[in-house]
N, C-alpha and C positions, 0 to 999 in steps of 0.2 A: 437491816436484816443481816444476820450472822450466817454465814453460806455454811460454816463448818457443822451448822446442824440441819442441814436443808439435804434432801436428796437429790436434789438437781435446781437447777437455777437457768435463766434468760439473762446474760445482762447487755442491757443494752444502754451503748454510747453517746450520750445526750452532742458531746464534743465533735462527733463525727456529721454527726445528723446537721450539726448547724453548718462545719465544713462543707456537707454537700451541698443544703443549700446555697450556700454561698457561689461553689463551686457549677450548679446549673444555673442559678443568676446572670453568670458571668457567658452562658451560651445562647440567651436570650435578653442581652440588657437592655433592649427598648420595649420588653414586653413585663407587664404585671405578672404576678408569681401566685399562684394558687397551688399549696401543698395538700398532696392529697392522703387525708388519715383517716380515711374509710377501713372497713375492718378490723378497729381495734388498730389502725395505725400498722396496718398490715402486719398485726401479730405485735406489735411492738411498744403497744400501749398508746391511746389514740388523747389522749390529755396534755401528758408530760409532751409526747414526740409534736403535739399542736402547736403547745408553748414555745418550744424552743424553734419549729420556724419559724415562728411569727416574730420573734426576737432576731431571728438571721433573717430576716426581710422580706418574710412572705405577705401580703397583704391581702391573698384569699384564702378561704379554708375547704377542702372540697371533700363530701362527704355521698353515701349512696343516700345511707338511709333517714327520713324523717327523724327518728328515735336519735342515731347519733348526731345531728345536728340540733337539737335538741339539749342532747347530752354537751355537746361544746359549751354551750350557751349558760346552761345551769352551775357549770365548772369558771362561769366567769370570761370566755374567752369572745371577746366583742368583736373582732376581727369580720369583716366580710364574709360570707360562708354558703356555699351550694349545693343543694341535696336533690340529687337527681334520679331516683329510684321509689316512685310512688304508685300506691294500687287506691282505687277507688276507697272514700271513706277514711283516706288516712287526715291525721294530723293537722291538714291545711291551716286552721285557724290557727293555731299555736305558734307554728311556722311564721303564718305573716306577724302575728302581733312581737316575736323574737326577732324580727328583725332579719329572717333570712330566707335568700332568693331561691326559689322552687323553679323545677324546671318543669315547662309544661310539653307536652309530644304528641299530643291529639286534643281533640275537642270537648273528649269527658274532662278533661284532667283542667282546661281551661276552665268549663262551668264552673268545677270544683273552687279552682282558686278565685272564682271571681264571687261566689257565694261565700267565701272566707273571707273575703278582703268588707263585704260587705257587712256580713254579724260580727267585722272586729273593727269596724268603722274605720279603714284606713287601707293606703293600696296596697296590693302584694305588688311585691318587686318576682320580678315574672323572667323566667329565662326561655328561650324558646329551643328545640333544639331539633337537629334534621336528619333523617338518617340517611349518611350520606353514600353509606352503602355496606355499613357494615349488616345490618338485617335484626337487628336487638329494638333496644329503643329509639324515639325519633319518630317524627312526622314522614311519611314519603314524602318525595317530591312532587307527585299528582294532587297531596293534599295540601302541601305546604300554604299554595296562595292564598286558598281559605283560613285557613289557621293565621296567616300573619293577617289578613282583614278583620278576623275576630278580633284577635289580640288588638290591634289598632284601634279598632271601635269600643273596646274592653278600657283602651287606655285614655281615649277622649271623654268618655264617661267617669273618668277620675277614679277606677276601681283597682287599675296595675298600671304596674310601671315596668316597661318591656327593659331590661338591665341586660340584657344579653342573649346573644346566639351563638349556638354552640355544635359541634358534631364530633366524631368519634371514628380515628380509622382503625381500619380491620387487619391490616397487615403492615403498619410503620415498624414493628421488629422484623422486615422482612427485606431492606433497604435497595430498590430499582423496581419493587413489586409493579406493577401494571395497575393496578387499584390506587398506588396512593395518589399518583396524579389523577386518575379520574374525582379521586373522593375529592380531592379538592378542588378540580372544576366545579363540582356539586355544590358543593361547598362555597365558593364563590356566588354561583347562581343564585342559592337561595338568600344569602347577603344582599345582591344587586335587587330582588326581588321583596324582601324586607324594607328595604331603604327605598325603594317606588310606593311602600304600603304606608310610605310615613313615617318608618320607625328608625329612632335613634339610638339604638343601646351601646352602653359605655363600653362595651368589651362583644370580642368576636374569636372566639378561642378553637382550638381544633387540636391541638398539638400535647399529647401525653409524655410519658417520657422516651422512649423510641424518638417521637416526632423531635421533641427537646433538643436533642442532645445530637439528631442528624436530620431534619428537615428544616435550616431556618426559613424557607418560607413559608411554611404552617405554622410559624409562630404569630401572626396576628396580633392582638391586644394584650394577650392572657397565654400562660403555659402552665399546662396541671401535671407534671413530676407525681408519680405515686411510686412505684417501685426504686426506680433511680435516688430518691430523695432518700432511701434508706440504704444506700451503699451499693445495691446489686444491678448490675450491667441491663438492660433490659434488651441488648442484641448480642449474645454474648460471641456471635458466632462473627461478628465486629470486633468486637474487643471486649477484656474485661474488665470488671471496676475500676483499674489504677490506669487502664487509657484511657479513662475519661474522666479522671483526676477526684474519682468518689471510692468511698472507703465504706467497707460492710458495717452496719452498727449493730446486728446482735450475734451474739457468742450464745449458744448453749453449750451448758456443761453438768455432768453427773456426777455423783458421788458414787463407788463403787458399793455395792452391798454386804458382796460374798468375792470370796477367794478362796478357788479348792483346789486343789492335784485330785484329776480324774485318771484312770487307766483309759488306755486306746480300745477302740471299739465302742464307746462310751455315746451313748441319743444324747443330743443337744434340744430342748426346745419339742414344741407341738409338733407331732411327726416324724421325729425325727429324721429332716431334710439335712439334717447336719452329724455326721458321727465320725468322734476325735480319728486323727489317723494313726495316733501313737500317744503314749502316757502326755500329757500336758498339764496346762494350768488354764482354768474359764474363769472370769472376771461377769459378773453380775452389774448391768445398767442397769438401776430402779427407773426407765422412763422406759412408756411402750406406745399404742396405738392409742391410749385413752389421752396421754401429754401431745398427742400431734408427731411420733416416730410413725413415719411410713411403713403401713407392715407389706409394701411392697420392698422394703429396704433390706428383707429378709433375704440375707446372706449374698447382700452387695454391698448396702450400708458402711459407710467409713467412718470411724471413729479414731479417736487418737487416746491411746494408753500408754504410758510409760515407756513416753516418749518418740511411740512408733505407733503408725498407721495399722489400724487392723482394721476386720471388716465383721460386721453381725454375722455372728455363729448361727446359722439356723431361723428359727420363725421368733420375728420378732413379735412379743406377746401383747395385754392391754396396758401393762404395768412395768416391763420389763422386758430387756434381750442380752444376747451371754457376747463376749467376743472370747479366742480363744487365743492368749497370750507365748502358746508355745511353751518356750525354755524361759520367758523370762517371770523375774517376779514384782506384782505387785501386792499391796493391801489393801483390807476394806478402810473407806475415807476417800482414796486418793480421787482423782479427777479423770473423767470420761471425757476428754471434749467434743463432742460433735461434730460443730461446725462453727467457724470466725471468721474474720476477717482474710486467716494463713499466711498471716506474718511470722507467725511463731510453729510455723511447723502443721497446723491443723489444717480440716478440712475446713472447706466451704459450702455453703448452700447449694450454690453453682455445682459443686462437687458431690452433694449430696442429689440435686434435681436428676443428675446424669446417671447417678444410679440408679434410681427410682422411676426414667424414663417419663420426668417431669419437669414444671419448670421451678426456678427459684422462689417463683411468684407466691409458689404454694407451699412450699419449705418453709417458708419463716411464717405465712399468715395459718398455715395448721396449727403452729406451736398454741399449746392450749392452758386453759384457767387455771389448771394443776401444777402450774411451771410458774413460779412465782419471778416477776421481773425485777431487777437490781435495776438501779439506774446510775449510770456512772460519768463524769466530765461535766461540762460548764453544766449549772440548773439543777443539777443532779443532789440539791441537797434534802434535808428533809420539808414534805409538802410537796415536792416532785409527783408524787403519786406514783400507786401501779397501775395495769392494768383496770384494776375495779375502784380507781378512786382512793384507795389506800395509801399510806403516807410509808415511803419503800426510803430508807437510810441511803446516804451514799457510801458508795464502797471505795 
């Protein structure tokens, strides 16, 4: 892709991504590695960013949805893989006969995969999972013993194969919370309580990336890194990405549109929430609310222009939002950067979530289909993909 005709661009660090894995590897190394590129890879493109952990050592793949595990699968990517976000009626057959473990969290979803394992003549590989207090998905604990009895007598009938149990905490970005140890007394129980029911599964995983990176002993079998694995701190209020030795992988950046000298008194934007306070100069971002810019970013938002830090003029729009450069000058062409790594002076996501009274989580995974992705470092050549499967140049 030629950026010099694009009006804004994603690129994201194939090189970084595989350093960070490497780099949580190294804070769980007696546990297996499940990367998790759920969402599009948390905005970051969920193929290429697959590829290249699987290449830096990941040996699970963890996904929400049916559909993108699915989607792994059809891209080629054989890796072991866990899709744990299912409603009645999904996918099941397809799933077991690909090859990948489903998670089951009550007794519908049991029926479900055992009537798939059946019209595909072969077991599903069954993950079981508990809620261990976070209150989302999972089994309670009052139903759990049932559910592992099923699953056990599911599994002596030769229809699944129980691969794992799993749970989910609610506040490991929250480090001394009063929750994480109970979640994982829970945790524990229903383990001890599985393995009375019979069941052997190869992995017993708890630990996201919060847990990662500061609970080893919710590291168990398995660790599912989702945020962290793309450079961003998941405790920032701990530390940020370079204390914990991970480095941000996507950069967005804009091309300018327009360049005017306005007089003072001058509406900026819808409403004018923003009016110049003296002759200046406004620079035009072609990216707005419809590429994933926060239009709560409206006239907090940091961007970096010509050289220096400025902040969205006003309401950021669908398509577009203004910063207002002052005395200095820029051209249409030049480079809007959003948010990077801030090695080089820019913001960061982190930087961007604090304006927006958000987390980073959701800064990079809004960035949207309109914002075409570069892929840049080790893997990054052509066949990399974008986002949709597209064959994206290296830059």
């Amino acid at each position: 892709m030629d950026e010099k005709r694009m009006r804004g661009w994603a690129q994201v660090d194939l090189t970084a991504l595989r350093a960070n894995v490497r780099a949580l590897r190294a804070k769980a190394p007696t546990a297996a590695f499940m990367a998790v590129v759920k969402a599009d890879a948390y905005g970051h493109g969920m193929v290429p960013c697959a590829k290249a952990a699987v290449e830096a050592g990941a040996t699970w793949l963890g996904v929400a949805t049916p559909e993108e595990a699915l989607t792994l699968r059809a891209a080629g990517l054989k890796a072991r893989t866990l899709c744990w976000l299912w409603t009645p009626g999904g996918p099941w057959r397809e799933c077991v006969e690909a090859d990948i473990d489903v998670t089951v969290s009550a007794m519908w979803a049991l029926r479900e995969a055992t009537a798939a394992a059946e019209a595909a003549g072969r077991p599903a590989r069954v993950q079981l999972k508990i809620d261990a207090g976070l209150g989302r998905n999972g089994a309670q604990p009052a139903q759990w013993p049932e559910l592992v009895a099923r699953a056990r007598a599911a599994e002596r009938d030769g229809l699944i194969r129980v691969t794992g149990v799993w749970a989910h905490f609610s506040c490991a970005d929250e480090p001394g919370h009063p929750s994480i140890e109970r979640e994982l007394n829970v945790f524990k129980e229903a383990l001890a309580q599985a393995e009375a029911a019979g069941l052997t599964p190869e992995v017993r995983h708890l630990a996201n990336s919060p847990g990662t990176l500061t609970l080893p002993e919710a590291h168990f079998d398995l660790v599912r890194p989702g945020v962290a694995m793309y450079g961003i701190s998941p405790v920032p209020e701990i530390g940020g990405s370079a204390d914990f030795g991970l480095r941000p992988v996507m950069t967005v950046v804009g091309r300018l549109a327009s360049v005017k000298r306005v007089p003072g008194g001058h509406g900026v934007s819808y409403g004018h929430k923003y009016v110049t306070p003296g002759e200046t100069t406004l620079a035009l971002v072609p990216l707005g609310y419809a590429d994933g810019v926060p239009r709560h970013a409206s006239g907090t938002g940091p961007v970096l222009v010509a050289g220096k830090w400025r902040t969205v003029a006003g309401r950021v729009a669908m398509d577009q939002f203004v910063v207002d450069l002052g005395g200095d000058a820029a051209e249409p062409g030049d480079e809007a950067v959003l948010f990077g790594p801030g090695d080089q002076g820019e913001p960061t996501a982190e930087d961007w979530a604090r304006a927006c009274g958000t987390i980073a989580y959701e800064i990079v995974t809004r960035i949207g289909a309109r914002v075409p992705r570069v892929y840049v470092g080790e893997g990054a050549g052509p066949g990399a993909g974008d986002s949709d499967g597209a064959p994206c140049q290296k830059a």
